[in-house]
C-alpha positions as CSV (number, residue, x, y, z in Angstrom):
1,X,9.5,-14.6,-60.5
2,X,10.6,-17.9,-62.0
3,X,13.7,-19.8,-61.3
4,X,15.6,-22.3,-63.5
5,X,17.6,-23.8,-60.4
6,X,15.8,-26.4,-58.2
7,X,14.9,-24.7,-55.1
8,X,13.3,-25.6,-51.7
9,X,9.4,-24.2,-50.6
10,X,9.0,-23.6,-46.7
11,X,5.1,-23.1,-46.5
12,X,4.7,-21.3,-43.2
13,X,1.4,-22.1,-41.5
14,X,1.3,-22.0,-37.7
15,X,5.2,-20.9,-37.2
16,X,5.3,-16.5,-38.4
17,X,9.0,-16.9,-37.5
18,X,12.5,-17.3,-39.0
19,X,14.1,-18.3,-35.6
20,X,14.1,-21.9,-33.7
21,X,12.2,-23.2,-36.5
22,X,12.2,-26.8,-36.9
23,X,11.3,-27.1,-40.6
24,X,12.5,-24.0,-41.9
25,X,16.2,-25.0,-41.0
26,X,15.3,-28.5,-42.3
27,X,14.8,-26.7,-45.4
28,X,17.7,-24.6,-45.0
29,X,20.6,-27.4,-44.7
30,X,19.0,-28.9,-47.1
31,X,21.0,-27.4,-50.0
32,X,18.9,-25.7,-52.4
33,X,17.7,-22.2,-52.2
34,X,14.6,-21.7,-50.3
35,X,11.6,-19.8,-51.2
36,X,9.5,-18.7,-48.3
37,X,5.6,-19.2,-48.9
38,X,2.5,-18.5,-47.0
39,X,-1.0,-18.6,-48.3
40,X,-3.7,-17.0,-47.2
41,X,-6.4,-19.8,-47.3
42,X,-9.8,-18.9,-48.5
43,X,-11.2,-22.5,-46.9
44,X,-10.4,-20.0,-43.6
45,X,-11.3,-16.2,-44.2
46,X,-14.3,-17.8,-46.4
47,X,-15.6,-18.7,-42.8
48,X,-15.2,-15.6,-40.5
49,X,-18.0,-13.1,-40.2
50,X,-15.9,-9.9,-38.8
51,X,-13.8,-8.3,-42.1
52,X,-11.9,-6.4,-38.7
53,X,-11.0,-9.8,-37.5
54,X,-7.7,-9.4,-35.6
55,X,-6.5,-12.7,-36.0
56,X,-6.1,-11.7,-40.3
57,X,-4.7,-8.5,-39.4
58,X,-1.9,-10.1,-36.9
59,X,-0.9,-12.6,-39.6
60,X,-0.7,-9.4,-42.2
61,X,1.1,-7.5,-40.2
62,X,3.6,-10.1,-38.9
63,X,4.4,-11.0,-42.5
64,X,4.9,-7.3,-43.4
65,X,7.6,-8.0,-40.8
66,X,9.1,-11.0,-42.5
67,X,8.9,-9.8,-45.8
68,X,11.1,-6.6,-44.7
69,X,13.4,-9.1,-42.6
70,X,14.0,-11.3,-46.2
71,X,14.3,-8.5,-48.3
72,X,17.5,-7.0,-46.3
73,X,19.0,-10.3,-47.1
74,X,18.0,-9.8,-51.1
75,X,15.4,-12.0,-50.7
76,X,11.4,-11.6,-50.4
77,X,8.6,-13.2,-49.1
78,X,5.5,-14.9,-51.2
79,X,2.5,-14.7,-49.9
80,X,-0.2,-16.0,-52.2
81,X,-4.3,-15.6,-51.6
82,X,-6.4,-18.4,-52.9
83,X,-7.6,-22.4,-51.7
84,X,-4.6,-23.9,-51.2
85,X,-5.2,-27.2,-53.6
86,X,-5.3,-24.4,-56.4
87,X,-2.5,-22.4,-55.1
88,X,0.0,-25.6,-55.5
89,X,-0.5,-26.5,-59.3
90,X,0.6,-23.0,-60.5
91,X,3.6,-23.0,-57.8
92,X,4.4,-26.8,-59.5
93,X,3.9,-25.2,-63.0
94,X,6.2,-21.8,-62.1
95,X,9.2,-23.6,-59.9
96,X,11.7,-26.3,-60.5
97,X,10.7,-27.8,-57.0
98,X,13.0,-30.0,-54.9
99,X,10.8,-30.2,-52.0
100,X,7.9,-28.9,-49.7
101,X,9.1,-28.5,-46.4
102,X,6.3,-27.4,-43.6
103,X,5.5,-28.0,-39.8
104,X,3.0,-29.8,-38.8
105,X,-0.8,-28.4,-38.0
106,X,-3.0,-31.2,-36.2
107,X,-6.4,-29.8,-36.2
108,X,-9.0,-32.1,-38.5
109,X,-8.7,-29.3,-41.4
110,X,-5.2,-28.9,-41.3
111,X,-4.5,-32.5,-41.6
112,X,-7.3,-33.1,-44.4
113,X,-5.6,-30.4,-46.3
114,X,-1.8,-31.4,-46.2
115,X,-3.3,-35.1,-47.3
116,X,-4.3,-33.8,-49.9
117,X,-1.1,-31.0,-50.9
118,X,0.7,-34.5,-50.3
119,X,-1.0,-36.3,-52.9
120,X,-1.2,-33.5,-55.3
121,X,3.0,-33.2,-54.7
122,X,3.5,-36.7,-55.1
123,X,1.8,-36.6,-58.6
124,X,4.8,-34.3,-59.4
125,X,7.6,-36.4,-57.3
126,X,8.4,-33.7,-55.1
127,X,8.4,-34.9,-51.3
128,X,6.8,-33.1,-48.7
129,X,8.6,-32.9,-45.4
130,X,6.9,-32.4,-42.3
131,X,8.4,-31.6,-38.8
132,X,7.1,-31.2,-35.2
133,X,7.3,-27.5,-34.0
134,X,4.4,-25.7,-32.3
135,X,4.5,-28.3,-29.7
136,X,7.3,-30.4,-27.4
137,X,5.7,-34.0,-27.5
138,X,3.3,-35.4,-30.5
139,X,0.2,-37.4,-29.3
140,X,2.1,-40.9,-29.7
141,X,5.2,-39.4,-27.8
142,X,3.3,-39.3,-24.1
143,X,1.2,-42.2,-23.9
144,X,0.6,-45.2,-21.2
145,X,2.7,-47.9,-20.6
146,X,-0.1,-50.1,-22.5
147,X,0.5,-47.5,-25.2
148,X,-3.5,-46.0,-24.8
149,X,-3.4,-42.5,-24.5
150,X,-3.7,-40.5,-21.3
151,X,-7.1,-38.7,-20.7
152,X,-6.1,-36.7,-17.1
153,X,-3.9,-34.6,-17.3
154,X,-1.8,-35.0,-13.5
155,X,-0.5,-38.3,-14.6
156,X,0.0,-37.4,-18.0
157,X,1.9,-34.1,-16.8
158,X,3.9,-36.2,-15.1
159,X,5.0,-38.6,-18.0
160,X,5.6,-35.9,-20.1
161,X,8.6,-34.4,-17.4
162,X,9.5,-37.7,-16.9
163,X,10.0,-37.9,-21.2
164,X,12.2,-34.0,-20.7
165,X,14.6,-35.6,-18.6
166,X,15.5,-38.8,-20.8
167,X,19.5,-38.7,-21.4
168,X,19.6,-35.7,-18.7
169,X,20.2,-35.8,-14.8
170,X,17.4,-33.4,-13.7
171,X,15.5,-30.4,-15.3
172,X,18.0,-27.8,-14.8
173,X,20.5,-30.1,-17.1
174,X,18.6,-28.8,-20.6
175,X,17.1,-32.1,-22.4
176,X,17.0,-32.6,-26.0
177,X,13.8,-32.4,-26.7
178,X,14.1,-28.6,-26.3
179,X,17.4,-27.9,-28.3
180,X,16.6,-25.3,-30.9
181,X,16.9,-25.1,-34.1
182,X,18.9,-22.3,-35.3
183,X,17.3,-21.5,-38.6
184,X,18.3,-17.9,-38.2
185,X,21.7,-18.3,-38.9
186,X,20.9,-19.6,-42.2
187,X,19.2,-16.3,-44.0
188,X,21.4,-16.3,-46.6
189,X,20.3,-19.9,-47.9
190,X,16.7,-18.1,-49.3
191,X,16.5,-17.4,-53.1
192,X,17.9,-14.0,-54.4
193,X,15.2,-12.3,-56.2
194,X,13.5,-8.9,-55.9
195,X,10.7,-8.1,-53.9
196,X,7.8,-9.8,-54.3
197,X,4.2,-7.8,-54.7
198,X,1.9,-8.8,-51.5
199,X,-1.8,-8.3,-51.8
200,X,-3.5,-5.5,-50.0
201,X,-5.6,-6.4,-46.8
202,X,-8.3,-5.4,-48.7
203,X,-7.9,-7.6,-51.4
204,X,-8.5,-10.5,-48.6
205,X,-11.9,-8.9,-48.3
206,X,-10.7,-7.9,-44.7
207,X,-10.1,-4.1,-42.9
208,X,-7.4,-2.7,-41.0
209,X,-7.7,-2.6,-37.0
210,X,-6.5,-0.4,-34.4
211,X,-6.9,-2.8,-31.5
212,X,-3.4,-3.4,-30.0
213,X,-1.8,-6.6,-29.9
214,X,-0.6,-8.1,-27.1
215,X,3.5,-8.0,-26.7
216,X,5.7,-11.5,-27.7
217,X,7.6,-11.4,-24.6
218,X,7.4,-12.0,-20.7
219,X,9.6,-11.3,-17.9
220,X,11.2,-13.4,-16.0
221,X,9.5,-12.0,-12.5
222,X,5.8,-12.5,-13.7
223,X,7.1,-16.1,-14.6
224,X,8.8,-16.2,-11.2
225,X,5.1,-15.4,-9.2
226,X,2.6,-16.8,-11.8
227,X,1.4,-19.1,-9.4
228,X,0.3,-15.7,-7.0
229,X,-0.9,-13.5,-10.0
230,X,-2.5,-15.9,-12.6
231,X,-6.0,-15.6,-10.8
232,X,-6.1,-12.0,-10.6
233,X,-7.9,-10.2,-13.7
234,X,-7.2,-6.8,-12.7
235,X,-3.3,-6.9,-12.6
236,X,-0.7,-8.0,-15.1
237,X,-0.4,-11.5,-13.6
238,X,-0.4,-13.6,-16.8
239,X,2.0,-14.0,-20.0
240,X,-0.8,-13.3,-22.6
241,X,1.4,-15.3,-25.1
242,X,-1.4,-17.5,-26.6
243,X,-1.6,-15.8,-29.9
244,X,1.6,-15.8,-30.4
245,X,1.6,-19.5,-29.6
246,X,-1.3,-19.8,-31.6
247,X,0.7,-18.1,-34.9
248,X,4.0,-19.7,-33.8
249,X,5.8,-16.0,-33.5
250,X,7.4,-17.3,-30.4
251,X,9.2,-20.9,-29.7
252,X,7.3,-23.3,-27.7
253,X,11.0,-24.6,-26.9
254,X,12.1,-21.4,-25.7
255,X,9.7,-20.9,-23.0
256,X,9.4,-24.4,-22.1
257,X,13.2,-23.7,-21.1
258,X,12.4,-20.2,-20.0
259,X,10.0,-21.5,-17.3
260,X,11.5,-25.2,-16.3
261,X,13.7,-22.9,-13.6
262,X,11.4,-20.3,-12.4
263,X,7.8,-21.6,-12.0
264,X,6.3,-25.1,-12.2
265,X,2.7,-23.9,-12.4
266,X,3.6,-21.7,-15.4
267,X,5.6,-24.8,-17.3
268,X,1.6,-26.6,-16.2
269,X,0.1,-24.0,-18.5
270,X,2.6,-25.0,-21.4
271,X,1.8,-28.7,-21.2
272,X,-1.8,-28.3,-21.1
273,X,-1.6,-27.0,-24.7
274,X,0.7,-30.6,-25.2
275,X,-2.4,-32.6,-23.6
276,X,-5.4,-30.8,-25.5
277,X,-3.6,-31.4,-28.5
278,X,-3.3,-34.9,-28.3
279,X,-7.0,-35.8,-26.9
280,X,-7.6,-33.7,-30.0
281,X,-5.9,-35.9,-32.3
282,X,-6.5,-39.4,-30.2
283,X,-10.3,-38.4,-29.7
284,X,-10.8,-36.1,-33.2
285,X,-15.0,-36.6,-32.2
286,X,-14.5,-34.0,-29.5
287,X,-14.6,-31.4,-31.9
288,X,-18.7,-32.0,-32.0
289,X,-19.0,-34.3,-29.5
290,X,-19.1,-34.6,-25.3
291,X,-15.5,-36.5,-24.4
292,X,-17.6,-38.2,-22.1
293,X,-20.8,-39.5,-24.2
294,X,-23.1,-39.7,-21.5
295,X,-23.4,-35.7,-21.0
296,X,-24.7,-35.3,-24.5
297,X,-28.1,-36.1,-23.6
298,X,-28.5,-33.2,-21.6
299,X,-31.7,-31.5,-21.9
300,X,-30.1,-27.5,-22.5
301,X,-32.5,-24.4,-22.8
302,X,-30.4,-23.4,-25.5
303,X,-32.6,-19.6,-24.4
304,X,-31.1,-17.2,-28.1
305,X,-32.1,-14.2,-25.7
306,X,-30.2,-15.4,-22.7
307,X,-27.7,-16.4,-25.1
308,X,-27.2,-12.7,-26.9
309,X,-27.7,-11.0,-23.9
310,X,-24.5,-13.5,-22.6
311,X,-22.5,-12.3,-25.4
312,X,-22.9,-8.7,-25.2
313,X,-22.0,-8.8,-21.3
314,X,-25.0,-7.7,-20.3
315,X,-26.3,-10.6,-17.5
316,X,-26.2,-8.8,-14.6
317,X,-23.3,-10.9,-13.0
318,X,-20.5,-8.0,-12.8
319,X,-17.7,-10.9,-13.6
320,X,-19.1,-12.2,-16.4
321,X,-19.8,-8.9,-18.0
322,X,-16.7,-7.5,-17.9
323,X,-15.1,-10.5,-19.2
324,X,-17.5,-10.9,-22.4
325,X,-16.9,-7.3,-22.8
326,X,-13.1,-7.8,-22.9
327,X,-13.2,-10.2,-25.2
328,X,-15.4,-8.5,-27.3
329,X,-13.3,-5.3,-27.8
330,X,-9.9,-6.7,-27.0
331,X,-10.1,-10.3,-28.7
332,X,-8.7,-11.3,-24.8
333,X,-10.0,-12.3,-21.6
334,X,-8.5,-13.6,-18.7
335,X,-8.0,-17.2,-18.1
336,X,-10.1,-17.0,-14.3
337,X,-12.5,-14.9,-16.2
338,X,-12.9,-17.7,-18.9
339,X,-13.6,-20.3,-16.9
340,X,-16.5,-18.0,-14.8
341,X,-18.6,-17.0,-17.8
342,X,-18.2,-20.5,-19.4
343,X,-19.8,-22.1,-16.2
344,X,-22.4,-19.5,-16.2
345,X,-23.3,-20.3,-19.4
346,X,-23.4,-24.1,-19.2
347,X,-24.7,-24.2,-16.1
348,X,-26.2,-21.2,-15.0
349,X,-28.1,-20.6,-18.4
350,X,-28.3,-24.4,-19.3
351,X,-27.0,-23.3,-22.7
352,X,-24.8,-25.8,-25.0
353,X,-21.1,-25.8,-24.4
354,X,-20.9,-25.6,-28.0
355,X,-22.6,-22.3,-28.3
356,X,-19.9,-20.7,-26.1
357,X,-16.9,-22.9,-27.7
358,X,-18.3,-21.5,-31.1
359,X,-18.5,-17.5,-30.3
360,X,-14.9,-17.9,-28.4
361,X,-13.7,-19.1,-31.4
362,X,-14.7,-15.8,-33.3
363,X,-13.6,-13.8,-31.1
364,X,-10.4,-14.9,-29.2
365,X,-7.6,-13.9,-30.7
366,X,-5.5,-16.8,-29.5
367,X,-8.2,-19.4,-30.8
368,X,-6.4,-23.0,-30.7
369,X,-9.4,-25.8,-31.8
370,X,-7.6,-28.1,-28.9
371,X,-7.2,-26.1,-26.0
372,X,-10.8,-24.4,-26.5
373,X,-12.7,-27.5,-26.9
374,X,-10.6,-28.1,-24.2
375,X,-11.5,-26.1,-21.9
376,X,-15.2,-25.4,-22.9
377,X,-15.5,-29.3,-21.9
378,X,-14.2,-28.7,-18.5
379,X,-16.0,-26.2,-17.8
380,X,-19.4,-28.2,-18.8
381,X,-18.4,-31.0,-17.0
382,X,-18.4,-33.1,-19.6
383,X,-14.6,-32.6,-21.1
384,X,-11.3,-34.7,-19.5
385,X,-10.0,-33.8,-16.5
386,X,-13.9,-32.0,-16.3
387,X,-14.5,-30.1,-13.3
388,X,-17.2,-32.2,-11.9
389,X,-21.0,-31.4,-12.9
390,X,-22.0,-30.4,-9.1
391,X,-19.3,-27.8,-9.2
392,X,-20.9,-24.3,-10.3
393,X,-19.1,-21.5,-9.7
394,X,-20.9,-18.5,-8.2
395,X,-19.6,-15.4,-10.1
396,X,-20.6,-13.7,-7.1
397,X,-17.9,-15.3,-4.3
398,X,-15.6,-15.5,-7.9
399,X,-15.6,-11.7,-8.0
400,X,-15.2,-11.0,-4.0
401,X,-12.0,-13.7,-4.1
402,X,-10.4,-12.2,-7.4
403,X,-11.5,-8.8,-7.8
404,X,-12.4,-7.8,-4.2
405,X,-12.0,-3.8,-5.3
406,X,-14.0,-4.1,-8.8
407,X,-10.8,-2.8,-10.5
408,X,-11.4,-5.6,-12.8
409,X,-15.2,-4.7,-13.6
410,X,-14.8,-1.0,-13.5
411,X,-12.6,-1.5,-16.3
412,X,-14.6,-3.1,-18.2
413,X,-18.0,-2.1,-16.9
414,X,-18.4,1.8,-17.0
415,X,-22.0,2.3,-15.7
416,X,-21.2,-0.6,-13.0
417,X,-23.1,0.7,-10.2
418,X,-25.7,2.9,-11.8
419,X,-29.2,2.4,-13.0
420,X,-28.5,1.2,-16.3
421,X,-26.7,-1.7,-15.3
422,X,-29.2,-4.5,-15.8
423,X,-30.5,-6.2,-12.6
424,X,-29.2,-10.5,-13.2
425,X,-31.1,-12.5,-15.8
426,X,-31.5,-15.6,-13.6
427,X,-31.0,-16.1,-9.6
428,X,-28.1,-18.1,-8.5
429,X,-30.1,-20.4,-6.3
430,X,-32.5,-21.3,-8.5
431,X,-29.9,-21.8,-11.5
432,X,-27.8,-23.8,-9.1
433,X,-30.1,-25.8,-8.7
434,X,-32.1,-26.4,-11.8
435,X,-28.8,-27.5,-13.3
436,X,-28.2,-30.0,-10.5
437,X,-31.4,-31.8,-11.5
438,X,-31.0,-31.4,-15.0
439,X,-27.5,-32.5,-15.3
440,X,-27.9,-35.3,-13.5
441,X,-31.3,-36.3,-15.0
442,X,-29.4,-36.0,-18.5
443,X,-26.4,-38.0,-17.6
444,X,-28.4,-41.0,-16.0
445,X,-30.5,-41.1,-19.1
446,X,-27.3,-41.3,-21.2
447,X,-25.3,-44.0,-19.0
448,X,-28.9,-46.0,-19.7
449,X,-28.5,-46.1,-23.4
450,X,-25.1,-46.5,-23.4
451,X,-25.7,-49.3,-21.9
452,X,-28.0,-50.7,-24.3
């Protein structure tokens, strides 16, 4: 399909939607026709193992949607497969471009690749717009008042309210900096063409999965008594939104202004993704690197048995296992449960945080580089805001506070209770305190060179 009139490309990325979205009604108003792109990037899928991945099927299936959505308007969808940098010279070549419009991705990939899009667009003199969307504030929005970015998250929580309520009396007065963006209203503004062909899943080299996802919306009354339900694995006390965070099928804005009136602790949860992102971008070495330097000379066991034996959910600690073998099937696990088998791992097993950041990030459908690192950090110790080395949590007194009745494990654990459940792979005591001396043997010896 080739058009002689100029027309407009909104590259979706990280934003699967056509409502409350910042660039796309950029592109929109902008008057010229808009043709609606997405490429499946090979740099990516080249990289994950599992063809069943359900990250790849959510994105197919989501733009299945959209293509249906823009075809009722007699319009269609393009969704191209291929390395982006080749991708754009035959879309220069087939189009009279006016512009690129896009929202903006911060992970170190992301931003390598647009750099170079940008270049290769600015051969041809077509500009390339850029817009903030999957976030409220961009890392130089919240800073100190020396301008040095904020590493803990209390006081930069509260800057970041503080920033809400500029030009507004209080947070029920809605502030600016969530206004949406009604790019729905403008579906008639996309090119006129036929449908446009799609390829096949299997043409990505990936298969189709039955796993269910996890629905895009939240009631008000689980909002309203997050704060009693979030800690609880066995009930349906959080919003399991992250993927759709993650893939922008929701709006950030919207829920930011959904929870601003019904739970403070929920609205926390939102801003944490705000804060990751920016240490991310201020600190990009976190990615392979301790936030604080002195906990990378930690001498880890780094045990592949204890490690594999970790990932399958078979180490004996009920908790754990059930919450490696959610993930495992589901692509889920609850937040509590995350930040139990993360400490068991780091500090129970003395295995590199990295190891456990890495497999989440295969698995997890809701994968975000910034708020894993994130919180793979914390739970070492070694992250902002880190929960302090000499904090281990025992999964034991973690399971009898959140999952008293084993509803939780049961679930997940069908032979709990029998003989075929393995006895634990390491005592509590003695991990407890192995990691005690090792930690702190590890972070003296780093504070010394440091210094040197």
């Amino acid at each position: 399909m080739a058009s002689k009139e100029k027309v407009n490309i909104f590259w979706h990325r990280r934003d699967l939607r056509f409502f409350d979205n910042a660039g796309l009604f950029q592109a929109l108003k902008n008057g010229h026709p808009v043709l609606s792109l997405f490429i499946f990037d090979k740099n990516i899928l080249d990289d994950l193992e599992d063809k069943r991945d359900l990250r790849v099927n959510f994105i197919y299936n989501t733009l299945i949607e959209m293509k249906s959505t823009l075809e009722k308007e007699g319009s269609s969808l393009m969704v191209k497969y291929g390395y982006p940098e080749q991708v754009w010279p035959h879309l220069i070549k087939e189009y009279p471009i006016n512009a690129v419009f896009t929202n903006r991705d911060y992970e170190p990939y992301a931003k390598k690749r647009d750099s170079e899009v940008t270049q290769l667009l600015q051969e041809h003199n077509i500009p390339f717009h850029t817009y903030k969307d999957q976030i409220i504030f961009e890392n130089h929005e919240v800073v100190k008042e020396d301008g040095n970015p904020y590493v803990v998250f209390t006081p930069y929580s509260r800057k970041w309210k503080a920033k809400l309520l500029e030009n507004t009396s209080s947070l029920d007065t809605l502030s600016h900096h969530l206004d949406s963006f009604p790019s729905q209203e403008y579906l008639n503004s996309f090119i006129k063409c036929a449908p446009l062909s799609m390829p096949k899943l299997s043409d990505l080299g990936f298969e189709a999965s039955t796993i269910p996802i996890p629905e895009n919306t939240v009631t008000r009354g689980l909002i309203r008594k997050y704060s009693e339900t979030r800690d609880f694995p066995a009930i349906k006390g959080t919003s399991r939104l992250g993927v759709h965070f993650r893939f922008g099928t929701i709006s950030i804005r919207q829920k930011v202004r959904d929870a601003i009136p019904l739970n403070e602790t929920f609205l926390n949860e939102l801003i944490w993704r705000d804060f990751y992102s920016q240490i991310l971008a201020h600190f990009p070495r976190v990615v392979k690197e301790s936030f604080r330097p002195e906990y990378d000379h930690i001498d880890w066991e780094n045990d592949p048995e204890l490690f594999q034996k970790w990932c399958d959910g078979q180490t004996g600690y009920p908790i754990v296992d059930a919450g490696m073998r959610e993930l495992n099937q589901t692509g889920y696990m609850h937040n509590r449960v995350r930040m139990v088998t993360a400490s068991f791992l780091t500090k129970h097993l003395l295995i590199d945080w990295r190891w456990g950041e890495a497999y989440f990030a295969k698995k997890l459908l809701d994968f975000d580089l910034a708020s894993n690192n994130g919180g793979w950090q914390w739970a070492a110790g070694c992250g902002t805001d880190a929960a302090p080395y000499f904090r281990i949590f025992n999964p034991e007194s973690q399971q009898k506070k959140f999952d008293e009745k084993f509803e939780y494990i049961k679930k997940w654990i069908p032979e709990f209770g029998t003989d075929t459940y393995p006895a634990p792979i390491i005592d509590h005591k003695y991990a407890r305190q192995r990691c005690l001396e090792r930690y702190k043997t590890g972070i003296e010896k780093g504070r010394q060179l440091l210094k040197k």
